[in-house]
BAKOL-344047 format. One line per field, with one value per atom (N, C-alpha, C): residue number from 0; x, y, z. Coordinates in steps of 0.02 Angstrom, whole numbers. Example, Ala and Ser with C-alpha at 12.3 -4.5 7.8 and 13.67 -1.06 7.14 Angstrom:
2
drengu: c(0 0 0 1 1 1)
east: c(660 615 660 642 684 645)
north: c(-284 -225 -165 -112 -53 2)
up: c(390 390 390 354 357 394)
***
This chain:
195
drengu: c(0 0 0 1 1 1 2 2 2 3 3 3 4 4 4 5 5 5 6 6 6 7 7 7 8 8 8 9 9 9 10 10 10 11 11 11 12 12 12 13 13 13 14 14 14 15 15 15 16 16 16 17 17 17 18 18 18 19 19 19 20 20 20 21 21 21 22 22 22 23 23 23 24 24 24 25 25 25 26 26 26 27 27 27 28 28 28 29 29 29 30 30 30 31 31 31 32 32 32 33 33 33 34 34 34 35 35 35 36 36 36 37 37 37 38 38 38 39 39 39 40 40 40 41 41 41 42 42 42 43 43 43 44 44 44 45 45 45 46 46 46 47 47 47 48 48 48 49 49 49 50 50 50 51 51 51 52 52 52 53 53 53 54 54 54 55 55 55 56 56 56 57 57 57 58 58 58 59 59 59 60 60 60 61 61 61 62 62 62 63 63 63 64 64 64 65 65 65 66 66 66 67 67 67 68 68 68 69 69 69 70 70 70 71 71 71 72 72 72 73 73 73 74 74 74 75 75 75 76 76 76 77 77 77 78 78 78 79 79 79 80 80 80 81 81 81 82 82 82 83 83 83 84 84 84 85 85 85 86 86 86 87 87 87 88 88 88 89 89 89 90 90 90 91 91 91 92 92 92 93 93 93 94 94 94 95 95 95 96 96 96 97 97 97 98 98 98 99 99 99 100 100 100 101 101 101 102 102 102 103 103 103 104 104 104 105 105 105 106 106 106 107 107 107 108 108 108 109 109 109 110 110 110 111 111 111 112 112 112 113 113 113 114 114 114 115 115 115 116 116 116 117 117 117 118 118 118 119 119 119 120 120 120 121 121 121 122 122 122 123 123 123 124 124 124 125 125 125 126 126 126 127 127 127 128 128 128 129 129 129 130 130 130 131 131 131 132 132 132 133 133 133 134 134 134 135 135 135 136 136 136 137 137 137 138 138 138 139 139 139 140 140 140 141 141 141 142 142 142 143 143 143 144 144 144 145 145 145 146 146 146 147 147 147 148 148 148 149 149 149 150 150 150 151 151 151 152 152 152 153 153 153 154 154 154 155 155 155 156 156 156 157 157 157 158 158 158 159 159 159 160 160 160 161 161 161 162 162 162 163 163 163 164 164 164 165 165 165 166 166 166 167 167 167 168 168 168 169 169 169 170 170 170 171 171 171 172 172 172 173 173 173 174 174 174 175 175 175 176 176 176 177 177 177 178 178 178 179 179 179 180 180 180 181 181 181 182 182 182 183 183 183 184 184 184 185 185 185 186 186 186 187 187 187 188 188 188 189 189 189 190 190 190 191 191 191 192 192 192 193 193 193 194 194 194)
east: c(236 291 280 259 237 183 136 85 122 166 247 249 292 324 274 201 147 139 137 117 148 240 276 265 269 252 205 163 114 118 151 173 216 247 321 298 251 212 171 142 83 150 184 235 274 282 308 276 216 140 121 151 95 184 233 309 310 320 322 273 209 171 122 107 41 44 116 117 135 148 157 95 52 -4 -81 -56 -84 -145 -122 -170 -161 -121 -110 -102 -157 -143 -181 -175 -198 -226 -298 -343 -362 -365 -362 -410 -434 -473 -452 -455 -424 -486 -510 -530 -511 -560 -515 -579 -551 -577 -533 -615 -587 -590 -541 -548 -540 -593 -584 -571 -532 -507 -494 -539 -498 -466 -392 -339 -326 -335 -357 -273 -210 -140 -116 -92 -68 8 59 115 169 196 201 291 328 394 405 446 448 431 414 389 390 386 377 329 280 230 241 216 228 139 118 25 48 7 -7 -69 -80 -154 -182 -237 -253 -274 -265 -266 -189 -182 -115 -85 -118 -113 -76 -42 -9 -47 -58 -94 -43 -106 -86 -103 -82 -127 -100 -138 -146 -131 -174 -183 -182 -177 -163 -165 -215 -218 -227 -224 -228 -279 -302 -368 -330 -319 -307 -289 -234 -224 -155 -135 -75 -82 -56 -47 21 15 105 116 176 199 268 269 334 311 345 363 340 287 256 251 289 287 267 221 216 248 284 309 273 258 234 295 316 389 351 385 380 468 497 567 604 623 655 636 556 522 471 503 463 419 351 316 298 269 264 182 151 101 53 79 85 155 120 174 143 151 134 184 245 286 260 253 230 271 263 298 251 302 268 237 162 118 75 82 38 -23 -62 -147 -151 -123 -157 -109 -122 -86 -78 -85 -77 -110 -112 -149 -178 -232 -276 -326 -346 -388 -391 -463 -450 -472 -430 -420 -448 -525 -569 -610 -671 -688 -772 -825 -885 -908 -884 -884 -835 -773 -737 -789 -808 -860 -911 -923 -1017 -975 -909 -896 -859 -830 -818 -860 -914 -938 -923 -885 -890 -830 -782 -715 -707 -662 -651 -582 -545 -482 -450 -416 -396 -303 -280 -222 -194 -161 -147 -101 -93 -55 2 86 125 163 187 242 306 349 422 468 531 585 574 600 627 604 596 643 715 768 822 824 785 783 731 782 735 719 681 644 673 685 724 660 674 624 670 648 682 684 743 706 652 626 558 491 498 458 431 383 336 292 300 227 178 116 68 21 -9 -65 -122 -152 -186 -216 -293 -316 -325 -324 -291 -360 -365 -416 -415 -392 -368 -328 -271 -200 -155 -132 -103 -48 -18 24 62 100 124 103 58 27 -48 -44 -143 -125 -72 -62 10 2 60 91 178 215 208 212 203 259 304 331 313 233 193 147 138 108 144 89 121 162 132 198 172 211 178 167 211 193 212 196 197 251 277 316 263 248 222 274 310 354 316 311 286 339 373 414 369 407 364 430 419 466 438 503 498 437 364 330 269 271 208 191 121 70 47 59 21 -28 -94 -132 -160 -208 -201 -274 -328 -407 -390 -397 -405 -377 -350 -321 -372 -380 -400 -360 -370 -339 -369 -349 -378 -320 -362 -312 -351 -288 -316 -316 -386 -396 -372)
north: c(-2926 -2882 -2840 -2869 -2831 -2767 -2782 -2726 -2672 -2682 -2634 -2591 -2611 -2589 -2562 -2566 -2515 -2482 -2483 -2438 -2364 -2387 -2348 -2312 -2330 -2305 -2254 -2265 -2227 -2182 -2162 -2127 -2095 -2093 -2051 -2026 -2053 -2025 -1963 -1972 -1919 -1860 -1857 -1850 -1795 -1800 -1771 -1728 -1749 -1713 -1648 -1664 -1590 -1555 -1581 -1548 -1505 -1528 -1537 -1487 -1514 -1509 -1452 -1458 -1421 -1357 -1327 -1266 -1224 -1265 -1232 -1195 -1252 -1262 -1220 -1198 -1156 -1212 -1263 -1304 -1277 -1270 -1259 -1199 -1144 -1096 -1071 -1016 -1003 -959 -938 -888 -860 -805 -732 -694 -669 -610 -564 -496 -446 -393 -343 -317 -237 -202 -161 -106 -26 20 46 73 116 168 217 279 313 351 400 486 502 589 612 682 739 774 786 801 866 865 910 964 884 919 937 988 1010 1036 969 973 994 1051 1055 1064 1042 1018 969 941 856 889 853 881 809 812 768 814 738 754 704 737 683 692 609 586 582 591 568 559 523 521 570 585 632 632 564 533 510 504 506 423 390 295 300 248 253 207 221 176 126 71 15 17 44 47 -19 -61 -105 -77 -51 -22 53 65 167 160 211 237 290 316 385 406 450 482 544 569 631 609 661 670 694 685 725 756 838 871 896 879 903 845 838 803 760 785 749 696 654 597 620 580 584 527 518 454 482 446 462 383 395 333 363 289 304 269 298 265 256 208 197 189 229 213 192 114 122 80 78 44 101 83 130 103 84 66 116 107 145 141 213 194 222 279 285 325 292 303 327 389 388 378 342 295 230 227 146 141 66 69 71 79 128 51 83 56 -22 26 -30 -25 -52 -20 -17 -63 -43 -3 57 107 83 67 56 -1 -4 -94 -24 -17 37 -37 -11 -52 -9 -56 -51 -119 -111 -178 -181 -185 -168 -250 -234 -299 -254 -296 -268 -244 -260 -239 -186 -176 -124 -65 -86 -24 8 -32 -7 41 5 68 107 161 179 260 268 341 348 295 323 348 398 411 429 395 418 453 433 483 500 544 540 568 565 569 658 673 752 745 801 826 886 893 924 912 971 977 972 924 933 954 897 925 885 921 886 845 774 734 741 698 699 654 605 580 589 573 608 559 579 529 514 449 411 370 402 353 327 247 188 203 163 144 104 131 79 109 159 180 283 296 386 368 432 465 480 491 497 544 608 655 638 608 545 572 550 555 479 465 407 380 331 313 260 276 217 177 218 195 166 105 83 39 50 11 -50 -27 -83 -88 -59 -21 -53 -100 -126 -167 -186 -228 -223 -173 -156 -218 -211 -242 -223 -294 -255 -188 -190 -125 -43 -49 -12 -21 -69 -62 -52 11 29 72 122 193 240 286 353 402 393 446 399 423 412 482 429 502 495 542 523 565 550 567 568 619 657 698 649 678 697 750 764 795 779 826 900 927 994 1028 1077 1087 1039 976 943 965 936 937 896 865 807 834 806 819 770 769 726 742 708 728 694 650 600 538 547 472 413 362 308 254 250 191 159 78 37 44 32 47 -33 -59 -107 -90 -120 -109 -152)
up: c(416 405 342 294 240 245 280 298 327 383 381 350 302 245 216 169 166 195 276 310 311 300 309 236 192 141 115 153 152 175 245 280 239 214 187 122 87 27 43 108 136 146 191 212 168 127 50 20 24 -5 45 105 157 144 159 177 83 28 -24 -81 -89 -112 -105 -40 -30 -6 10 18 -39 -93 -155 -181 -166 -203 -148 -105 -48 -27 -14 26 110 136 193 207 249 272 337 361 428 395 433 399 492 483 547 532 591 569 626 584 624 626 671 675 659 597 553 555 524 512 468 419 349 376 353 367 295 262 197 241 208 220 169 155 113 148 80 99 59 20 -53 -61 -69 -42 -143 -156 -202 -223 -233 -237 -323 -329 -366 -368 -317 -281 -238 -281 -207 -126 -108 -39 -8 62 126 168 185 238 291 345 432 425 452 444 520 570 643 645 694 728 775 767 799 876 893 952 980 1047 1042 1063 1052 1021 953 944 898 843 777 711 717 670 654 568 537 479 417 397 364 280 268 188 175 121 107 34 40 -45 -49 -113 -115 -184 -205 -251 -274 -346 -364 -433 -463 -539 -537 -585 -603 -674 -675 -726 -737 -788 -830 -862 -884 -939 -878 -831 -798 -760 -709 -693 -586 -584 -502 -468 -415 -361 -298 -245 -192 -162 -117 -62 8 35 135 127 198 236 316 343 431 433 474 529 441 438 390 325 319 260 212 147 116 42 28 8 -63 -131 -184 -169 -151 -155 -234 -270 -320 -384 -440 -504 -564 -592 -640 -692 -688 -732 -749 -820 -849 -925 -927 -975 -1058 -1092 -1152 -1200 -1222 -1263 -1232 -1159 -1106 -1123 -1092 -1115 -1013 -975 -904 -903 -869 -820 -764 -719 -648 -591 -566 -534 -464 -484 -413 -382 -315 -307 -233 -198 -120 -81 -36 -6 70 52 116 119 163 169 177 188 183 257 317 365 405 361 383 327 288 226 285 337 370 442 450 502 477 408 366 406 412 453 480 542 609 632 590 585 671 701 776 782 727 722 657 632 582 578 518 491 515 544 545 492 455 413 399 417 428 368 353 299 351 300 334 276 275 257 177 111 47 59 23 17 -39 3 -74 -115 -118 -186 -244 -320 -366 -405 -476 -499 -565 -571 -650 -681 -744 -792 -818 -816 -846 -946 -977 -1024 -1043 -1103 -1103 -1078 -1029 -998 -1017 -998 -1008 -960 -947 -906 -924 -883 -927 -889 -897 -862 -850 -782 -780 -700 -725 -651 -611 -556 -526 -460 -428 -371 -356 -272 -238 -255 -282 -295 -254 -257 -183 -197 -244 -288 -253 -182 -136 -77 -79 8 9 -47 -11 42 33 113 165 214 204 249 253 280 376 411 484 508 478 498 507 487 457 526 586 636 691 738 790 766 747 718 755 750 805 744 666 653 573 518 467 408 371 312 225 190 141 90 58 23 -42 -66 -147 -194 -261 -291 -345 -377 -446 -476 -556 -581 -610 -623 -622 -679 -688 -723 -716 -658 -652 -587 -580 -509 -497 -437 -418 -367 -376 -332 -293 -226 -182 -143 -171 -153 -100 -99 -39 -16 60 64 95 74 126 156 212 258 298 324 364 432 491 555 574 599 630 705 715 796 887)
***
């Protein structure tokens, strides 16, 4: 009867540890592989008024796009955000708002893998590019916080991975505010489509 009672014990200790423990501690996870393509495009877009752009594919399948960054600079002294939106999610993919007497400016990166890098040439479709309407919202600098005239690469601030609401779109919004007397510019975007 006693061996029992260990047994159970043991059980309810383990028990605690996988329920408890180990997802804190990322012992337990599911690892996927998805099959992906980089796509790099110049865009060479020069905004010097909040503006909205519609991205489509140039194929008429709808993207799945995973990640988005963007390559350029901003000149002037004012305050530049670009947001991607899908339907009703909208992601920061860059800021040139930081807060004052940082030494990092911004968290850039790209969020590729070494085999989405080798099919990276073989662009089979890309992003079309349409001006639409404003956007109406404008841009607040926090306290605490300045801008700064800054050239930028593979900026992806919330967008290295995007949220699934972001797959299966027919069409994409890229919302570019700037304040009044700056320019944001826009060499190039890159993105991963999952396949």
């Amino acid at each position: 009867m006693k061996w029992k009672l260990e047994l159970a014990v043991i059980v309810i200790v383990l028990f605690a540890i996988v329920l408890f423990i180990a997802p804190k501690q990322n012992m337990l996870s599911i690892t996927g592989f998805l099959s992906t393509e980089t796509q790099r495009q110049q865009v060479n877009l020069e905004v010097s008024q909040s503006s909205s752009f519609i991205l489509k594919s140039s194929e008429s399948t709808p993207l799945s796009i995973t990640h988005f960054s963007i390559t350029g600079s901003v000149v002037g002294e004012g305050a530049a955000q670009v947001f991607l939106k899908s339907e009703d999610k909208r992601v920061l993919v860059y800021s040139n708002i930081h807060k004052k007497k940082q030494g990092l400016t911004g968290i850039t990166g790209q969020f590729v893998n070494s085999a989405a890098q080798t099919q990276e040439t073989k662009q089979t479709s890309y992003l079309e590019i349409f001006e639409s309407a404003a956007p109406s919202a404008a841009i607040s600098i926090p306290d605490g916080y300045e801008t700064a005239e800054e050239l930028f690469k593979d900026s992806c601030s919330e967008s290295c991975a995007l949220p699934v609401e972001f797959y299966n779109s027919e069409s994409y919004t890229l919302d570019v505010l700037v304040s009044p007397g700056t320019t944001l510019k826009i060499d190039e975007i890159d993105y991963i489509v999952a396949k």
